[in-house]
N, C-alpha and C positions, 0 to 999 in steps of 0.2 A: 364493483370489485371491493371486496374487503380490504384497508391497507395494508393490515399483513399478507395479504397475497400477491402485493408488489414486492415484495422482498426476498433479496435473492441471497441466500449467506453460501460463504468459502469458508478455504480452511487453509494456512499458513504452512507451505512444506517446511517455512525455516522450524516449525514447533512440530516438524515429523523428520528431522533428524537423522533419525534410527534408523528410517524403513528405506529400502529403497524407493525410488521414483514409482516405479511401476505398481507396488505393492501400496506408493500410500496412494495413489491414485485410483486405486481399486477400493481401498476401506473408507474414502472419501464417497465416495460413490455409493457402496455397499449401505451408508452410513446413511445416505438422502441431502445428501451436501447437494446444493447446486453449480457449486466451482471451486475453484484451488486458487491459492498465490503463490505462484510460483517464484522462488528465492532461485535466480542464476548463481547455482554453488560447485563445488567441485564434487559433491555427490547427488547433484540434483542439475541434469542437462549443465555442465561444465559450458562458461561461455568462450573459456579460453582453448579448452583442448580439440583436439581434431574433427574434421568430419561435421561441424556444428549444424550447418544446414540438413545433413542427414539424420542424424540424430535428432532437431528440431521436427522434421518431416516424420518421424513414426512416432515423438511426444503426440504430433497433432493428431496422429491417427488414432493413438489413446482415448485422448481425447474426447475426440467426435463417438469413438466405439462405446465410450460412460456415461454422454450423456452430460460433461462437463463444461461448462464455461472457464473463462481465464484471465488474469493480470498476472501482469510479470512484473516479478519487486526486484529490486537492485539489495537490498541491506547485507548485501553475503558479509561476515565482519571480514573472511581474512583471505578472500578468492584473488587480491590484488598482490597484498606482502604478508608474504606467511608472519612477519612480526608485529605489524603496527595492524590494531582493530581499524576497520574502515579505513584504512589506507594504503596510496594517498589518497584526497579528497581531492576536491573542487577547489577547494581555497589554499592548495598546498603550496609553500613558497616557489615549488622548484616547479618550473614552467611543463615542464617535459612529465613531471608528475602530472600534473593537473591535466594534461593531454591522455595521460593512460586512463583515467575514472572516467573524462569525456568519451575517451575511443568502447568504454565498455559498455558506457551510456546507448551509444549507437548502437553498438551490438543487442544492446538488447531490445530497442527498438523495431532494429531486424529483425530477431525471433519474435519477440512480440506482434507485427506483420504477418509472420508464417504459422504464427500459432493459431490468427482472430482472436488476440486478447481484445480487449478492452482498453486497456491503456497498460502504461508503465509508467511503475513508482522510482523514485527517486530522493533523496533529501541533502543539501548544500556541504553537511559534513561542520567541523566544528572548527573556529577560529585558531588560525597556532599561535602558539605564543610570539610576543614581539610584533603580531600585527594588527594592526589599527581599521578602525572597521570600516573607512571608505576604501581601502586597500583590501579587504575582506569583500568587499561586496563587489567592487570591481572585476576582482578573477569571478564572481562566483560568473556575475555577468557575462562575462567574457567567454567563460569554458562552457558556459549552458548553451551558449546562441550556435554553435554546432548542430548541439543535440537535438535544441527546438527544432531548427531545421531539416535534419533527416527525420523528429518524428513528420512535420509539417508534409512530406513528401512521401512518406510513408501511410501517412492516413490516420496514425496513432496517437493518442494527446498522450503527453507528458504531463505526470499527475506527480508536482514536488511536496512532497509532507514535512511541516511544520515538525520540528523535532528537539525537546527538551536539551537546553546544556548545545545546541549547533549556533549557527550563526543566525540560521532561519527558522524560527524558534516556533512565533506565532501567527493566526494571520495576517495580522496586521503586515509583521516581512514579507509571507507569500505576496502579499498586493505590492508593496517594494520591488520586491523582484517584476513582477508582472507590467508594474509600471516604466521600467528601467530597459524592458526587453520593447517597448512598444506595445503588450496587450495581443502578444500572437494568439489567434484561434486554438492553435496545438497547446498550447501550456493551459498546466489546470493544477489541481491542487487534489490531493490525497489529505482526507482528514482520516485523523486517530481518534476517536472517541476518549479511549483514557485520559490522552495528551489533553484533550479540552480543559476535562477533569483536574489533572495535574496541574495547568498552570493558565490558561486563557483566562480574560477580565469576565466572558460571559460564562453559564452553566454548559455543558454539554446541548442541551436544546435549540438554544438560543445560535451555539456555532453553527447544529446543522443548517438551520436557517439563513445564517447571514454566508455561510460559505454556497448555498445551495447554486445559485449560476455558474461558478468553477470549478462544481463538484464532479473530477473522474472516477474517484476512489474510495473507500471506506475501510479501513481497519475500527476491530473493535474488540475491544476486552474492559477488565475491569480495576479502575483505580481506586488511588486514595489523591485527595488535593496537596500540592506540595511534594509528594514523592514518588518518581518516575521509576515503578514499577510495575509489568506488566502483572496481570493477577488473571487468574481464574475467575468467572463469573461467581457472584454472592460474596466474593474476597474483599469486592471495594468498597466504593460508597454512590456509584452510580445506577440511577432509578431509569432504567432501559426500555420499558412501556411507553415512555413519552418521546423520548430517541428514535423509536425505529417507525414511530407514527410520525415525529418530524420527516427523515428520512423520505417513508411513502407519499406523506402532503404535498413536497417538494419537489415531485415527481424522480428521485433518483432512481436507476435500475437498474444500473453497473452492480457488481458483484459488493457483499460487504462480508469482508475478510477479518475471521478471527486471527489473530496477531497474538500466540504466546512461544517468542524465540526462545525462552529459557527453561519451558516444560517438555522438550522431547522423548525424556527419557518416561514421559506416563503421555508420550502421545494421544496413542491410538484411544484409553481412554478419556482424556480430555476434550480430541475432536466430540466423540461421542457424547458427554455430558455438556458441550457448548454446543451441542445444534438443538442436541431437549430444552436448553435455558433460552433459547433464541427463541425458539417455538410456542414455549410457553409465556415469553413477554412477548410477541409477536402476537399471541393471540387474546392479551388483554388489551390490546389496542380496540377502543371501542366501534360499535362497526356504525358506517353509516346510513340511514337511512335509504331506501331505494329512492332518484331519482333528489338527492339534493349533494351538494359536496362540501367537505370540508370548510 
């Protein structure tokens, strides 16, 4: 097999917005997507409103009807408190806060279960002010070993992503964490391609590699070094033919998810010119030989 024909790309509901559920679900499809990320938002399968298990049961029927694969992402910014972006968090001072982002954790674990994702995404959230970072990593410890748990029980790995400006930044933290929790089976790690880009000590390449055994997840777009913005492929500065031949070497197979939260409003054309750019660095991956490997 050729490696790009290990490669499975999605497409970010949080950067389809616009559309309803049902509708991006169908132009993802339409489009040759192999799967979605699904963002638990309040226009996209609501985790908190009524009926969720029902509502979860005819997403999956969707689903299985397109031909779609699936991760469930946590990033909703404002699905918790219509004021505060991502919040609260995991690190939030007030106890009973830091219970609500865990309780929706689980939840989404659950749909995650009823859906046959693949994993759920997750990330630590960002330090508040006035606390000190063995107190920062403490809660995060503390509010995650829930979640680990129902996915552990669930079947589902929790995949926490490394996230510029949070507490869990790089991988270097994800293994922090990892090692703090005991190294459960269920925990994994969700890399961002950009993020590499943005701010990790290695290239883009060199993370898929070194993150390759705790790899659940992939998001990918395109950056510049030093600043945490999501871009459109060709917008950055990352060379994507040697990325997604890491990826296939590695043997990863889970979904690899375009990730552009800020471009909704040119969705439906952007899915569409990010699965042609996928395709076409997918297919300069050099092929190999019959009968030797990588």
């Amino acid at each position: 097999m050729s490696p790009a024909h290990a490669l499975r790309f999605g497409y970010g509901t949080n950067g389809l917005t616009d559309l309803r559920l049902s509708d991006a679900l169908a132009l993802l499809a339409d489009l040759g997507y192999d799967g979605v990320g699904l963002t638990l938002d309040h226009m996209h399968l609501d985790p908190l409103a009524p009926q969720l298990a029902a509502r979860t049961r005819q997403v999956a029927r969707r689903l299985e009807t397109l031909g779609l694969g699936v991760t469930v992402e946590t990033g909703a910014r404002y699905v918790l408190d219509a004021r505060r972006k991502h919040g609260p968090s995991l690190l939030d001072p007030d106890r009973d806060d830091r219970a609500r982002r865990a309780d929706l954790l689980i939840r989404a674990v659950r749909v995650a279960a009823d859906l046959g994702a693949h994993a759920v995404h997750c990330f630590s959230g960002a330090t508040p002010s006035a606390t000190d970072d063995d107190t920062a990593w403490k809660r995060l410890t503390e509010a995650l070993a829930p979640v680990v748990e129902a996915a552990t029980a669930e079947g589902v790995p929790l995949a926490v992503e490394p996230e510029p400006g949070h507490l869990l930044a790089t991988l270097a933290d994800f293994h922090r964490l990892r090692r703090a929790l005991d190294s459960p089976d269920a925990l994994g790690l969700t890399l961002d391609i950009g993020h590499c880009q943005c701010l990790e000590p290695l290239p883009p390449v060199d993370c898929v590699r070194a993150a390759a055994p705790w790899l659940r997840h992939v998001q990918i777009e395109d950056m510049r070094r030093g600043i945490h913005e999501h871009l459109p492929f060709g917008d950055g500065e990352i060379d994507f033919p040697p990325v997604l031949q890491a990826l296939a070497e590695t043997g990863y197979r889970a979904l690899t998810v375009v990730e552009l939260p800020r471009h909704s409003h040119a969705g439906p054309h952007l899915a569409e010119h990010s699965l042609s750019f996928l395709h076409r660095a997918a297919g300069a991956i050099p092929r190999v030989p019959q009968g030797r490997t990588p």
